[in-house]
N, C-alpha and C positions, 0 to 999 in steps of 0.2 A: 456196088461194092464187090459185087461174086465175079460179077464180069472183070473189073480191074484186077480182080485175083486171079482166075484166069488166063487174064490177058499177059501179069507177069509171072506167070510161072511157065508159060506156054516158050513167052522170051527168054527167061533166065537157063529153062532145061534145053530149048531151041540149038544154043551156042555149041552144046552136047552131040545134036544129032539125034535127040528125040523129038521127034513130032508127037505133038498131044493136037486131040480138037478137045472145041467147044460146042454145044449144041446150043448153050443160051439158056438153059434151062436154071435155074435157080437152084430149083428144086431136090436137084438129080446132083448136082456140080461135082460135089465132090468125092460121090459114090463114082463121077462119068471121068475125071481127073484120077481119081486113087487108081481103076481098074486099066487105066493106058499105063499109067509109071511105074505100075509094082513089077511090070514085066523088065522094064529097061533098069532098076533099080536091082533087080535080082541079077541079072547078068554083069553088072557092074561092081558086083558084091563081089560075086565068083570071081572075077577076073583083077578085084582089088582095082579097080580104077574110079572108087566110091568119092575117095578124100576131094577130088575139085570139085564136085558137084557140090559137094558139103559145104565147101570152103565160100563158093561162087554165092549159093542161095544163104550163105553165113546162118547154118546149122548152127549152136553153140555146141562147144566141146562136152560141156558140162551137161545139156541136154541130152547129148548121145550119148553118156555112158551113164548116165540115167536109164535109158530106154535100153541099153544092152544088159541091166541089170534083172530086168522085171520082163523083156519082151523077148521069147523062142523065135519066135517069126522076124529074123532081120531085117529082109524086104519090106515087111510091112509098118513094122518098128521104122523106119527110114523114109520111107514113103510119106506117113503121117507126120514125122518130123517137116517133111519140105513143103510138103502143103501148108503145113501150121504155121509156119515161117513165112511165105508167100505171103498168105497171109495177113499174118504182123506189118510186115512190110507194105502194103496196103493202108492196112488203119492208120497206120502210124501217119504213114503220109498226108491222109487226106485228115487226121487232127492237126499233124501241123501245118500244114496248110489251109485249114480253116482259122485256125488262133493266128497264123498271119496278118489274114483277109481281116479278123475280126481287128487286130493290133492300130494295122494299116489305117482302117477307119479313122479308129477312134484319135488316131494322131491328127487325122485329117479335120476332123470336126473341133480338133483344138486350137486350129491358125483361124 
């Protein structure tokens, strides 16, 4: 699951012109993911070309002014949001793609 997170946030910020690695580490992920993006996340702040990223990784709005409310640190406030979201986007997928699989079956085992 860390890998597939990873693997899509590496895609989704990729389209951007940020390059992130992976090392594979589990462990580490997303101390090794937060310290690549909070660099390209702060320049992008400054320069106001924040909104497609946002938009692309489907940030909620509601979530971000949540975190603008309670968090001095933008970049980092933003950072943690896209990870977190990544994320989501992850689980989500492979629940519903498991209650598919599982669906699938059971229809199967009914003919």
């Amino acid at each position: 699951m860390i890998e597939a997170c990873a693997a899509q946030t590496i895609k989704d910020l990729g389209m951007y012109g940020i390059e992130l690695q992976f090392s594979g580490n589990a462990n580490t992920a997303y101390e090794e993911l937060f310290q690549q993006l909070k660099p390209h996340i702060e320049e992008r702040v400054t320069f106001g070309s924040i909104q497609e990223i946002l938009y692309r990784v489907d940030v909620s709005e509601k979530q971000l002014n949540e975190m603008l409310v309670t968090n001095t640190d933008l970049a980092s406030g933003i950072t943690t949001l896209i990870l977190w979201r990544e994320l989501q986007k992850v689980v989500t997928r492979y629940l519903v793609s498991s209650f598919t699989s599982s669906s699938k079956g059971s229809e199967e085992d009914r003919f």
